[in-house]
Backbone as numpy.savetxt, mean C-alpha at the origin, in Angstrom:
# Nx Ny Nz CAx CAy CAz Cx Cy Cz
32.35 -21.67 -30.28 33.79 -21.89 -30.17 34.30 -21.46 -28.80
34.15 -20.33 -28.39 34.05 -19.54 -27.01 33.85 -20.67 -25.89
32.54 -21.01 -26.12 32.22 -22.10 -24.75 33.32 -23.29 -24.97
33.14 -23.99 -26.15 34.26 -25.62 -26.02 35.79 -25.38 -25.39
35.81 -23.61 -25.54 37.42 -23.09 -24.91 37.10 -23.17 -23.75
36.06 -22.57 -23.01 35.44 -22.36 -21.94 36.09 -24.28 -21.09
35.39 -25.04 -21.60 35.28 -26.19 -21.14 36.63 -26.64 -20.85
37.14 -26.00 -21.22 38.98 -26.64 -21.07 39.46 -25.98 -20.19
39.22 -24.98 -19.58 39.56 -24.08 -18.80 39.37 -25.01 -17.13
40.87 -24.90 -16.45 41.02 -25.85 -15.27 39.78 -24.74 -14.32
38.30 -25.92 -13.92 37.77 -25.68 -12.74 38.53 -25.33 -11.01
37.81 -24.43 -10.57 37.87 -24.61 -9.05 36.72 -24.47 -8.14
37.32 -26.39 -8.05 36.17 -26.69 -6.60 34.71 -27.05 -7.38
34.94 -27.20 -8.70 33.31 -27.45 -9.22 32.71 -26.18 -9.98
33.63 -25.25 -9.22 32.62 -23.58 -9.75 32.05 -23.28 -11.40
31.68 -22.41 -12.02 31.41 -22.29 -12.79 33.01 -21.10 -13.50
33.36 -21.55 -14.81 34.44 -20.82 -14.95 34.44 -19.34 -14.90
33.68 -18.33 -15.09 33.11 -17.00 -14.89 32.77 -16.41 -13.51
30.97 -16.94 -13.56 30.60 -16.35 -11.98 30.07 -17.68 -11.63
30.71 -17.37 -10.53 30.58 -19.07 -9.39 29.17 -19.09 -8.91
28.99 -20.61 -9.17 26.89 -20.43 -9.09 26.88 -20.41 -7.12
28.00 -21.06 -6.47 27.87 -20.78 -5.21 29.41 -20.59 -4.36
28.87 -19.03 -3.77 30.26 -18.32 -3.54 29.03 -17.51 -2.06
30.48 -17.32 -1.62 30.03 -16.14 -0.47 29.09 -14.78 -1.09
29.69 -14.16 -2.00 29.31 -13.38 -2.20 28.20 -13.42 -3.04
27.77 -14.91 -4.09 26.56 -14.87 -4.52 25.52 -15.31 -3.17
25.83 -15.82 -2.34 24.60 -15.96 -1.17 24.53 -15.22 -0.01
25.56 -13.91 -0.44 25.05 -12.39 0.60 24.04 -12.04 -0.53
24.89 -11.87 -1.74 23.71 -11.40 -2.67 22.50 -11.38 -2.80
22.21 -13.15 -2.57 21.37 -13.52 -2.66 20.38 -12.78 -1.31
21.06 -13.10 -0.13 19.98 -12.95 0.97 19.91 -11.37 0.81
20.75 -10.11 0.40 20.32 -8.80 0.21 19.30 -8.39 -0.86
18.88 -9.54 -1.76 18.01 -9.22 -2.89 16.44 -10.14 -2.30
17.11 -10.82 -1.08 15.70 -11.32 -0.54 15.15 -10.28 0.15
15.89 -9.37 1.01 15.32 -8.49 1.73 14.79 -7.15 1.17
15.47 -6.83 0.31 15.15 -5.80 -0.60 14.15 -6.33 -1.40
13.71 -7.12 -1.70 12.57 -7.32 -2.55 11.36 -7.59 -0.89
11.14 -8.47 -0.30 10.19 -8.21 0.84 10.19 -6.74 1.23
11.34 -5.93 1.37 11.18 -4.51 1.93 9.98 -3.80 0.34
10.30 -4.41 -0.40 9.40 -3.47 -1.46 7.61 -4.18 -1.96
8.19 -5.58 -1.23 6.64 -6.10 -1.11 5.72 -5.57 -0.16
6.50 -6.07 1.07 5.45 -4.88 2.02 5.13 -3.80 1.86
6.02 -2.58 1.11 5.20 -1.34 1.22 4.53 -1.32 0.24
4.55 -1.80 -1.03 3.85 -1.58 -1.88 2.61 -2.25 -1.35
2.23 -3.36 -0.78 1.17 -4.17 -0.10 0.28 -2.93 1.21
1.39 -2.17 1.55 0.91 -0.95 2.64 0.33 -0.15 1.60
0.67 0.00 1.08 0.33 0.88 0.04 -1.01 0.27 -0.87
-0.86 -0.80 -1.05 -2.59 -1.27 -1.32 -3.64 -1.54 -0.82
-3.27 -1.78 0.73 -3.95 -1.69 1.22 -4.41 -0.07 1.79
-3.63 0.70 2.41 -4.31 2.16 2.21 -4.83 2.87 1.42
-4.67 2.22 0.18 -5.41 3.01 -1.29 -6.64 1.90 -1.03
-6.76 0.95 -0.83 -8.39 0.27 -1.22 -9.22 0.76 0.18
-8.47 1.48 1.26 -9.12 1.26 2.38 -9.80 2.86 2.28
-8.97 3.73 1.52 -9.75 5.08 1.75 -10.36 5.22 0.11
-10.69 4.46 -1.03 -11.51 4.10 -1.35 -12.92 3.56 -0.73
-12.57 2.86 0.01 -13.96 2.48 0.89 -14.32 3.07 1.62
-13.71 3.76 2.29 -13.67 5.18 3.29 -14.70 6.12 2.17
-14.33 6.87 1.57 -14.76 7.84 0.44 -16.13 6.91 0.15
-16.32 6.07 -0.13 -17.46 5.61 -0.91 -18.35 5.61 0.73
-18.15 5.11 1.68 -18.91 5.35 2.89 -19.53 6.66 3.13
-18.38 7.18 3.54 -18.63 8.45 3.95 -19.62 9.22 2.73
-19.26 9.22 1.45 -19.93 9.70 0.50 -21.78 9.04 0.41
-22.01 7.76 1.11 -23.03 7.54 0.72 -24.41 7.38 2.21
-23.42 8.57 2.88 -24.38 9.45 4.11 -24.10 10.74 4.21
-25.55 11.49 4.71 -25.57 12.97 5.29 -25.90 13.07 6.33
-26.07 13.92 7.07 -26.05 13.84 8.60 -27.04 15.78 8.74
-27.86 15.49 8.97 -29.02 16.74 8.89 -28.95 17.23 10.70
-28.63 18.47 11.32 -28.19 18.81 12.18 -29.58 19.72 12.68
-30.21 19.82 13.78 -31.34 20.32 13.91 -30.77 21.07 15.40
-30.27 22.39 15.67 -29.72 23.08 16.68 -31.41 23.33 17.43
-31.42 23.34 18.85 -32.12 23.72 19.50 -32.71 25.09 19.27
-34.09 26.19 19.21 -34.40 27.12 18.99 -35.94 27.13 19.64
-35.35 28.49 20.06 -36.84 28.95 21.11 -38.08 29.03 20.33
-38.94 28.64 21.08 -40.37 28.34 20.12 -40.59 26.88 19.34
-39.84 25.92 19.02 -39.69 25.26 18.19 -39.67 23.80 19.10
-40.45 22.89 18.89 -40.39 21.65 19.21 -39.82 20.85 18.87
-38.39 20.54 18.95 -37.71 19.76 18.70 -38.13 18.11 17.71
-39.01 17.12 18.74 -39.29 16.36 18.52 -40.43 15.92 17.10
-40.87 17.37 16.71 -41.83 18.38 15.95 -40.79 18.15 14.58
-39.59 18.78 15.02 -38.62 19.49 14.02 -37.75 18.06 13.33
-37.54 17.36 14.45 -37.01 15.95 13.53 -37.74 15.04 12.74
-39.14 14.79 12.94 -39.88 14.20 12.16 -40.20 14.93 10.88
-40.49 16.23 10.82 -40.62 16.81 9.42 -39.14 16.47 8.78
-37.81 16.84 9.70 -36.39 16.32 8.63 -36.30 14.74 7.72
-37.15 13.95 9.04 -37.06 12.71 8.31 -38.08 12.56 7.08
-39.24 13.05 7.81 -40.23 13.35 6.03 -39.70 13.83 5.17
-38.85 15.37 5.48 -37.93 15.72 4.07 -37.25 14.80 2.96
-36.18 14.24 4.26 -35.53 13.48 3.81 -35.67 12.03 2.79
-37.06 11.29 3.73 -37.20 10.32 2.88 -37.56 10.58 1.60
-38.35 11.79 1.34 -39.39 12.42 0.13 -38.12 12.86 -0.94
-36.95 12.57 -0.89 -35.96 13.13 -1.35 -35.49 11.97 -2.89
-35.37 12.59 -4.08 -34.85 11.69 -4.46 -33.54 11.24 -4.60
-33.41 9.62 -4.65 -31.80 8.98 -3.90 -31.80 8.66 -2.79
-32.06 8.97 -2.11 -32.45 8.77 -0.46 -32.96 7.55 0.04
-32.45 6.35 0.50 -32.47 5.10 0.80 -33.86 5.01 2.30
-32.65 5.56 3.05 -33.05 5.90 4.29 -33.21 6.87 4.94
-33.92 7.51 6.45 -33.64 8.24 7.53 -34.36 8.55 8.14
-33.46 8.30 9.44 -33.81 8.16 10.62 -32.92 8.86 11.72
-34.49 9.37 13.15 -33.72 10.44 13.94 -32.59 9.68 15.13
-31.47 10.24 15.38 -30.94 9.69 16.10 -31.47 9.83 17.82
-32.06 9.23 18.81 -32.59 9.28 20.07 -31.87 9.91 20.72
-32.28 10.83 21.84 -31.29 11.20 23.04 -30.11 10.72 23.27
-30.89 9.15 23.99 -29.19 8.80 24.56 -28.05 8.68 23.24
-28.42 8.35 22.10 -26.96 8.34 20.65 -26.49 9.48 21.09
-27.42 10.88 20.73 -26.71 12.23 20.83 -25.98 12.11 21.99
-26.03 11.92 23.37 -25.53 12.12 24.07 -23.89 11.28 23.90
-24.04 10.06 23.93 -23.72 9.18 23.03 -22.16 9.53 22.38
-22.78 10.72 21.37 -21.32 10.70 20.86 -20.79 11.97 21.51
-21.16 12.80 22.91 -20.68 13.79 23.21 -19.63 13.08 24.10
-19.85 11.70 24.57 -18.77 11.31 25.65 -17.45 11.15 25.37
-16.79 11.37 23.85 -15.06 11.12 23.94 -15.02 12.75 24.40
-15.32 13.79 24.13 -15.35 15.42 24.53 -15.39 15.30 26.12
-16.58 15.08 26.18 -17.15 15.28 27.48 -17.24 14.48 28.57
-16.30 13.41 28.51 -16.61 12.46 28.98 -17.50 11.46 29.46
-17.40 10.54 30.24 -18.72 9.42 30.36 -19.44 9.83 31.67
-20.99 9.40 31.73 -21.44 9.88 33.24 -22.01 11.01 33.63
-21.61 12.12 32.75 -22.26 13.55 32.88 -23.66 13.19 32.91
-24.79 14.07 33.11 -25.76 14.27 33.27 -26.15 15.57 32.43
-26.83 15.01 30.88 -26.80 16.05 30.19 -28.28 16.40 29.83
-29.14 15.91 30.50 -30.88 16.17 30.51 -30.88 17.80 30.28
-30.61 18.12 31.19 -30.65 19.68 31.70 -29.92 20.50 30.69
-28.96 19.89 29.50 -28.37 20.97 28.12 -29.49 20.82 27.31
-29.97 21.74 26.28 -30.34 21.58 25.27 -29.44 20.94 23.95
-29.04 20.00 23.78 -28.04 19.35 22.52 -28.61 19.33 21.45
-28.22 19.69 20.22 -28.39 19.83 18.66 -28.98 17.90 18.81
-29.67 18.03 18.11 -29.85 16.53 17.60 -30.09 16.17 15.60
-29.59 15.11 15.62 -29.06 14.59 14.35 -29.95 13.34 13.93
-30.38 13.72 12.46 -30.89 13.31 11.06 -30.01 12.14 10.34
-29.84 10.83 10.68 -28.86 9.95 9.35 -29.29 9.83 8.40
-29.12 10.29 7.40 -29.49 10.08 5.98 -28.46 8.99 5.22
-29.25 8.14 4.81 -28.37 6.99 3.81 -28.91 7.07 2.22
-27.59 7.45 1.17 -28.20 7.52 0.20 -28.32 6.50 -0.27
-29.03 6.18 -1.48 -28.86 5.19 -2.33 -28.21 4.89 -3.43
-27.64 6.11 -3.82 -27.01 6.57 -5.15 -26.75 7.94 -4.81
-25.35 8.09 -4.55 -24.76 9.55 -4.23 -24.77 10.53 -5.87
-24.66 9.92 -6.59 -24.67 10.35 -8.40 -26.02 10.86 -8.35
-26.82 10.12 -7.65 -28.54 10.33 -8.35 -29.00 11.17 -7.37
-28.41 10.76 -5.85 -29.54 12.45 -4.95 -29.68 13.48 -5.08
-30.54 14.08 -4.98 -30.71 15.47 -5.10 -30.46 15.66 -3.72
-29.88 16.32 -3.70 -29.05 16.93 -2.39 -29.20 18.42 -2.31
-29.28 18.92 -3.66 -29.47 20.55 -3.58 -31.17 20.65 -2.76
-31.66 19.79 -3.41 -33.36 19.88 -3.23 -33.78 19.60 -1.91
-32.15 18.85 -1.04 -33.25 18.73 0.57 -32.64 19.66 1.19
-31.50 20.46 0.66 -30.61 21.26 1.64 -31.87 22.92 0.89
-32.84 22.65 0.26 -33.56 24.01 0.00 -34.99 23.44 1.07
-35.36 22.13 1.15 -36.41 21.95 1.68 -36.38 22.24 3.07
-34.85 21.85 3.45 -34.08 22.26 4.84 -34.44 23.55 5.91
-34.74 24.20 4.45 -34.77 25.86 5.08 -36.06 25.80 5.84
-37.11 25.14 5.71 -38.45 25.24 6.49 -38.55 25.25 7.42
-36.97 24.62 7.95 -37.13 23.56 9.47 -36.20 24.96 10.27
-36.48 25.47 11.51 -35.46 26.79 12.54 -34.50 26.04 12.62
-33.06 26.20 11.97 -32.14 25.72 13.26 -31.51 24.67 12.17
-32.08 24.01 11.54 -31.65 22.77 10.46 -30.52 23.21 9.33
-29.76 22.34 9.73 -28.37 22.02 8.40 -28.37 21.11 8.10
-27.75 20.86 7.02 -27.36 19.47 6.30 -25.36 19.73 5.93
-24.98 18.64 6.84 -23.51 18.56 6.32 -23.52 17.11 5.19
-22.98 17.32 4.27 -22.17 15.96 3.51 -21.13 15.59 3.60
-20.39 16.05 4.03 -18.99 15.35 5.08 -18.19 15.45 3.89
-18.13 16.64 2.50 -17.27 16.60 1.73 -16.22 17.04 2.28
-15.86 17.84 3.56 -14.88 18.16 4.05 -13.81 16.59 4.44
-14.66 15.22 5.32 -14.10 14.81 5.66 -13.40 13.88 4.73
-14.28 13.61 3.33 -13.77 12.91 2.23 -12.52 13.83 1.58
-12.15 14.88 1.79 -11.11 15.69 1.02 -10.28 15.55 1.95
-10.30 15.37 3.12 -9.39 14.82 4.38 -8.66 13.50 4.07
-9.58 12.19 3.69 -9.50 11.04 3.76 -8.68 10.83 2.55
-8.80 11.88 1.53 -8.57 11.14 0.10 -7.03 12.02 0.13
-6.60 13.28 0.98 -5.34 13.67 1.44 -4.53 13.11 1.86
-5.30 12.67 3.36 -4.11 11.34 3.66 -3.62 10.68 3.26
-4.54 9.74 2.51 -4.66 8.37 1.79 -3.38 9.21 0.44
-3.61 9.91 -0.39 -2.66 10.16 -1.25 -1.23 10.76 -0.38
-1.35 11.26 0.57 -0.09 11.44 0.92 1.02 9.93 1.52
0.13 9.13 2.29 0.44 8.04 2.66 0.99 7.21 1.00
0.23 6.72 0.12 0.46 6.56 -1.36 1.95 6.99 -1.33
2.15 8.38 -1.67 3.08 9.26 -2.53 4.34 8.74 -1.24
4.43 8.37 0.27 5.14 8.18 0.58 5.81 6.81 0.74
4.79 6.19 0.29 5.05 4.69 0.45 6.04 4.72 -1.07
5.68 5.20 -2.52 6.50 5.13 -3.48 7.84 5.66 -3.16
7.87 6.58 -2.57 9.00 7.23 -2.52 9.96 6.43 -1.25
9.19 5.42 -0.71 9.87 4.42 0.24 10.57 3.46 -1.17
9.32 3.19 -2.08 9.87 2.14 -2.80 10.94 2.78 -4.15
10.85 4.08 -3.99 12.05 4.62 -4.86 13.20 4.50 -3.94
13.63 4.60 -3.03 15.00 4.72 -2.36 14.86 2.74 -1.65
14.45 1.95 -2.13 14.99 0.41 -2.10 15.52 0.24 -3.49
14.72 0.95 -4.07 15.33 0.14 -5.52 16.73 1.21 -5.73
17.06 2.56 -5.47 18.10 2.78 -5.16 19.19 1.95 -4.94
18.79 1.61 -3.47 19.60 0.65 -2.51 19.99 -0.68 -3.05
18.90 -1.44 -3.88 18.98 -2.40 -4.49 20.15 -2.15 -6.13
19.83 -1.38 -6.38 20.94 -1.26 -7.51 22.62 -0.67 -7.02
22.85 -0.06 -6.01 23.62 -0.02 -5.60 24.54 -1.09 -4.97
23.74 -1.83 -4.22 23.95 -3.50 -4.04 24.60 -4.05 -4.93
23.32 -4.26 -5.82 23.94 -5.17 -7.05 25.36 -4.44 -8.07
25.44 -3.23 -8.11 27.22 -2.72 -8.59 28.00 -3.16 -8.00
28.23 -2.94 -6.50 29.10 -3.43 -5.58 29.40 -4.91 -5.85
28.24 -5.34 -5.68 27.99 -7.04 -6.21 28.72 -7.62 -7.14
28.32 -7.10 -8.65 29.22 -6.81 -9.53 30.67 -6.98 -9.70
31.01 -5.39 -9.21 32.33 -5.37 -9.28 33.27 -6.13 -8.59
32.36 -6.68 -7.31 33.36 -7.30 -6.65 33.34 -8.93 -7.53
32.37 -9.32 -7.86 32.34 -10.40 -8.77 33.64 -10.25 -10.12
33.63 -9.37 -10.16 34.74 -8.96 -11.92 35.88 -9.06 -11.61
36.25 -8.43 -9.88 37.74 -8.36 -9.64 38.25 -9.26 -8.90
36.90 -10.93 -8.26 37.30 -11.95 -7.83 38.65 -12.75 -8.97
37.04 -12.96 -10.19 37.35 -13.89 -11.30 38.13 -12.89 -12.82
39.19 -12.27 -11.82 39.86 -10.91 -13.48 40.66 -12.07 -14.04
41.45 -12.81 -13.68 42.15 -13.51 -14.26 41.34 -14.13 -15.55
40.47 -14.90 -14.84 39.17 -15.58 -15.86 39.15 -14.85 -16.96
38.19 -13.43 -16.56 38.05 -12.23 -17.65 39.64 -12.29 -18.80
40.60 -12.02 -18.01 41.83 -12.12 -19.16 41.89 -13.03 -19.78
41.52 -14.46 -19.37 41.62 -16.04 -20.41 40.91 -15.44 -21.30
39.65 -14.70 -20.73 38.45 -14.93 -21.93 38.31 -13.88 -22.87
39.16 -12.95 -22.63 39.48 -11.54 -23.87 40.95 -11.98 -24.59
41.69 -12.99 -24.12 43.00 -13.70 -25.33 42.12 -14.43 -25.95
41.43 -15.58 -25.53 40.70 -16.54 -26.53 39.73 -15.87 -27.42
39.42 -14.59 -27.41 38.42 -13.42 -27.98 36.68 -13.41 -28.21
36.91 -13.84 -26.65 35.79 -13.78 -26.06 35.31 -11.84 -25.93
33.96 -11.51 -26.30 34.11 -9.78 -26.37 33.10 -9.39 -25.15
33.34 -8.23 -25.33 32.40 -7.76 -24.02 31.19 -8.01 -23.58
30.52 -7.96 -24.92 29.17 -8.31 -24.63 28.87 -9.97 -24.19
29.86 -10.79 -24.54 29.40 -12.38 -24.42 30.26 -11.89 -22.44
31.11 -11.74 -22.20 31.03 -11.26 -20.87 30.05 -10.82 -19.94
29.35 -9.72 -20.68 28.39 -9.14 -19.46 27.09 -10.29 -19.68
26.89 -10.76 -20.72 26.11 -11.76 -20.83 25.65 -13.18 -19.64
27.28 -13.69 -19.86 27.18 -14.61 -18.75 27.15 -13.75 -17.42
27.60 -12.55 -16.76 27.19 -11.93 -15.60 25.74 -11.69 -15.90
25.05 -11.29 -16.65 23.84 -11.20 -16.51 22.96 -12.25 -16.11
23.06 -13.22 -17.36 22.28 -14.42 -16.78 22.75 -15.02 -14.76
23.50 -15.02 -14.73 23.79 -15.33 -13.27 23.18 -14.61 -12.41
23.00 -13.22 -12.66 22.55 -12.30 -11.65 20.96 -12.12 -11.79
20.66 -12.73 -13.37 19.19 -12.76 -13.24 18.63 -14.00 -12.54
19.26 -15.11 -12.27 19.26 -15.97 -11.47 19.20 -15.56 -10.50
19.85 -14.63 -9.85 20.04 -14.88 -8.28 18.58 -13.86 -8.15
18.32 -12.71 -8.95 17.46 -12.15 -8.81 16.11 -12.85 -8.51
15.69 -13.44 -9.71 14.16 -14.17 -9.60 14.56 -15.05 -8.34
15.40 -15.56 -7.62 15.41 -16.53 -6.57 14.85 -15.51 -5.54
15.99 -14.04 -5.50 15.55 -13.37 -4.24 14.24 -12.61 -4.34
13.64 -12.51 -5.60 12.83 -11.95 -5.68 10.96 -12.53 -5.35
11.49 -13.99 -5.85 10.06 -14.92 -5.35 10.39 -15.01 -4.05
11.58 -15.15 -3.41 11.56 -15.81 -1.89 10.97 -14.24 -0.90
11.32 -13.03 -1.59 10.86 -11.85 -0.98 9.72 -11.31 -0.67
9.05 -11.78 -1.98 7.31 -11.88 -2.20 6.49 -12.72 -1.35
7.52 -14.05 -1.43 6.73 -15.37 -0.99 6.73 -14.94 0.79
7.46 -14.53 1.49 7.60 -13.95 2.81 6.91 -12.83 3.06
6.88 -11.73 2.28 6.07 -10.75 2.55 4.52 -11.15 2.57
4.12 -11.83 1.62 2.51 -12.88 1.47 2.20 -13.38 3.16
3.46 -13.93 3.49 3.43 -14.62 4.83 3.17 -13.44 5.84
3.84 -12.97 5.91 3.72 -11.64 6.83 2.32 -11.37 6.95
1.80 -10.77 5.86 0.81 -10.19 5.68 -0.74 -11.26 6.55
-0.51 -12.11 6.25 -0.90 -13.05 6.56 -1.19 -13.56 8.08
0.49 -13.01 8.73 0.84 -13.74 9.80 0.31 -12.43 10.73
0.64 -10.95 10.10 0.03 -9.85 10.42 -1.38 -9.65 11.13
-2.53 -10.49 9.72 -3.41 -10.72 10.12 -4.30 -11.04 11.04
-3.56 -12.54 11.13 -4.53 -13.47 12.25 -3.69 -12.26 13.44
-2.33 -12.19 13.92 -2.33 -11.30 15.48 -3.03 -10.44 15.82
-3.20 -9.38 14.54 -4.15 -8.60 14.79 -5.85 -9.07 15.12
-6.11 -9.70 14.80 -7.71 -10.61 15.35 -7.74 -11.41 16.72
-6.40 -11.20 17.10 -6.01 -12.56 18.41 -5.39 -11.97 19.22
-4.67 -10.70 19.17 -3.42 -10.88 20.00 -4.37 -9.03 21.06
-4.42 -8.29 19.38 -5.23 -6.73 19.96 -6.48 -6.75 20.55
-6.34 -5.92 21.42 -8.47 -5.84 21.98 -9.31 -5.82 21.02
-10.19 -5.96 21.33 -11.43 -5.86 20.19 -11.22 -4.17 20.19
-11.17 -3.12 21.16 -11.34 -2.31 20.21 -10.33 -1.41 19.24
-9.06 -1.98 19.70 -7.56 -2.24 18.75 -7.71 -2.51 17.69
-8.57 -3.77 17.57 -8.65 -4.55 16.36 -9.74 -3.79 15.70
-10.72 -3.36 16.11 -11.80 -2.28 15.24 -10.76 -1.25 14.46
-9.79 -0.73 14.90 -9.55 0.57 14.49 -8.65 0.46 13.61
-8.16 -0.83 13.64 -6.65 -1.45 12.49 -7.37 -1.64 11.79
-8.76 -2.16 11.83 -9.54 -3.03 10.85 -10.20 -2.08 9.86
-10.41 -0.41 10.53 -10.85 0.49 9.71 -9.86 0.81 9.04
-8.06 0.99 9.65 -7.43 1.74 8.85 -6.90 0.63 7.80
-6.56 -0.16 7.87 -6.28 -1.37 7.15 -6.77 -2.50 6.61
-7.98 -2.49 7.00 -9.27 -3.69 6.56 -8.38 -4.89 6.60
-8.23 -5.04 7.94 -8.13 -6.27 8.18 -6.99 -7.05 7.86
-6.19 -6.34 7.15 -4.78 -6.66 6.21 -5.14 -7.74 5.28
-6.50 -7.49 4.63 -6.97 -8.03 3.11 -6.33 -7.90 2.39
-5.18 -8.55 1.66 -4.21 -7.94 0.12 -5.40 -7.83 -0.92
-6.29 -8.99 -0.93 -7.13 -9.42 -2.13 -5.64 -10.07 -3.44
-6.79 -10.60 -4.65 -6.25 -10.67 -5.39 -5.32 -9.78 -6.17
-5.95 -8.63 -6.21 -5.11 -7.39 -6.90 -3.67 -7.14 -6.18
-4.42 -7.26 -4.49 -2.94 -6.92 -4.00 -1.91 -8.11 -4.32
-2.49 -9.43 -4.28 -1.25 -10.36 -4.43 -0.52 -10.45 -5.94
-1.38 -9.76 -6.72 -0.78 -9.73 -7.99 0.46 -8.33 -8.29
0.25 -7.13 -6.77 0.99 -6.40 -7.21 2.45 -6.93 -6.06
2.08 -7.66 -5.41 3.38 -8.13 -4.48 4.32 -9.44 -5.41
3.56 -9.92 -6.29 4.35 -10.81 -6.97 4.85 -10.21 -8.17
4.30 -8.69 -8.87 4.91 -7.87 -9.69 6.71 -7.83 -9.72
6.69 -7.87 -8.00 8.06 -7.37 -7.56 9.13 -8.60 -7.68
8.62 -9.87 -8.42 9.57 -10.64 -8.40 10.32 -9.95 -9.96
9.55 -10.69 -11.19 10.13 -10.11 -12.29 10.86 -8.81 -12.24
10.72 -7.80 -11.74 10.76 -6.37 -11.86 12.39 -6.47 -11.12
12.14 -7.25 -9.45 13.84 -7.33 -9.18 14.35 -8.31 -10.29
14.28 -9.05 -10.51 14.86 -10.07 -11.62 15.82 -8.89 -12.64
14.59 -8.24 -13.10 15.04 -7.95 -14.62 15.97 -6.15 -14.33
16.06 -5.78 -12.92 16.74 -4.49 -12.36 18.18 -5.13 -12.00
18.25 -6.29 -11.27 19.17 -6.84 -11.19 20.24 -7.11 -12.55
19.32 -7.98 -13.35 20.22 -8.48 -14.39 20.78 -7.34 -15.13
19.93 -6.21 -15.59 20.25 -4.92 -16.22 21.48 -4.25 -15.88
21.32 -4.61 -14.20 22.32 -3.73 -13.25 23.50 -4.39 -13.75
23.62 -6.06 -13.41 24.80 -6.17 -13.54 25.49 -5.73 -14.78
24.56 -6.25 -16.33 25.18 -5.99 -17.24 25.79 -4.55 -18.04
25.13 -3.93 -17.46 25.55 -2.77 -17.61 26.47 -1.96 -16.23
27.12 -2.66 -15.55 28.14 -2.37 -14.77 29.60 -3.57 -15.14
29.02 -4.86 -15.69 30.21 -5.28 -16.30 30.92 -4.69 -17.73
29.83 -3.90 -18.21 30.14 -3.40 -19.39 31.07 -2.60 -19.04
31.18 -1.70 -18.23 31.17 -0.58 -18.23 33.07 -0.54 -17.11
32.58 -1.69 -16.33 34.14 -2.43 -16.06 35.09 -2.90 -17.45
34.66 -3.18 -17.91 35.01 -3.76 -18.80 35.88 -2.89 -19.83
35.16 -1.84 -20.03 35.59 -0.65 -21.09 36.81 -0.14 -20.18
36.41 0.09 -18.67 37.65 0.96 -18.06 38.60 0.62 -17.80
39.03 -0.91 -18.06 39.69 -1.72 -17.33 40.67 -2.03 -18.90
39.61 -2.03 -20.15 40.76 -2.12 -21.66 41.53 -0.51 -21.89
């Protein structure tokens, strides 16, 4: 009965008698629920990608040791690394290992020490790579006891640097949410403003439609559906751009940075891979604005509604 009253009600300009399907303020709306939804695609997408990347980090790092053989008087070096690698291979879990040569050691002293030195004349620690095969299955206690045979020999497992990696990586996480807690803030704040200014365009309307006894809830109703409209629009077009980004991110980084720019983005970011998982959590964010939006409005027309009888 409500709507056939509805229908009699003199149009303006075509609009819809309630909330106008196209108004200024539904296509700021619109473009602030596009940006706010891309602002929450990308980080959450930052955010998947730094969680899969120090996953892979951790599983790397976890599936090498690095056996340290310090120089010591009496002791033949070249003597002392071949028994580590016999240790080592004789180890069970143990894939690989092999001694690293002079020039490597030297090798990695040059970001310290720079390039060019002439380091014949130091005695330098030289280094054991061990690759496991199964970090679950090595015995690791058993080569760090066989270890002891060798003057001078350690074994690090780099659990220090994995409790590093998996710090960051969760702090980076915990800040990226807390990026995406203060959009959706922002985003519901939006949409009240949105709202209200929608209620106190069309009040007259609202008064036709509480004499003909139209009630609150068939009110916030039609604001809802409208605003869940505008939502899923801004919310796929936010996703669908952030995808692009990511994308467009990509190839510059392979084209635009040095190769060894692009090595180091490529470690911290792999490459800006979403994968499937990630594109399934960037398109999460359409429904999710959709259904924050529509909530928002209806429960801010309600709530107009009550203060205003």
């Amino acid at each position: 009965m409500i709507r056939q009253l509805l229908a009699l009600l003199p149009r303006r300009g075509g609009a819809a008698p309630i909330v106008p399907e196209r108004s200024v303020a539904g296509r700021t709306l619109l473009l602030l629920v596009t940006i706010m939804a891309f602002l929450s695609a990308v980080t959450l997408g930052g955010v998947v990608l730094v969680q899969k990347s120090a996953i892979a980090w951790s599983a790397d790092v976890g599936r090498e040791l690095t056996i340290q053989i310090r120089p010591a008087e009496g002791e033949v070096m070249e003597s002392n690394l071949r028994t580590a690698v016999s240790l080592a291979q004789s180890t069970p879990g143990v894939a690989s290992a092999r001694a690293l040569s002079i020039e490597e050691s030297q090798a990695l002293l040059e970001p310290w020490l720079g390039a060019g030195l002439d380091l014949s004349a130091i005695a330098i620690p030289r280094l054991v790579v061990v690759q496991l095969a199964d970090p679950a299955e090595a015995d690791v206690a058993q080569l760090q006891r066989n270890l002891g045979a060798i003057n001078g020999a350690s074994l690090d497992t780099h659990a220090a640097w994995r409790q590093q990696l998996n710090t960051m990586a969760g702090t980076v996480v915990l800040s990226g949410l807390l990026v995406l807690g203060l959009i959706g803030v922002a985003t519901v704040l939006a949409i009240i403003f949105a709202t209200r200014g929608a209620m106190a365009t069309n009040r007259e309307i609202v008064d036709v439609l509480h004499f003909i006894g139209a009630s609150n809830k068939f009110i916030a109703g039609e604001f809802q559906g409208r605003f869940l409209s505008i939502g899923l629009q801004g919310g796929f077009l936010g996703a669908l751009f952030a995808i692009l980004f990511f994308l467009l991110i990509g190839m510059a980084a392979g084209s635009v940075l040095p190769s060894e720019a692009t090595a180091q983005v490529g470690v911290l970011f792999g490459q800006f891979l979403l994968g499937w998982d990630g594109m399934a959590f960037i398109l999460a964010v359409v429904p999710v604005i959709a259904v924050l939006t529509a909530i928002t409005s209806r429960m801010t027309v309600r709530r107009y509604l009550s203060e205003a009888s």
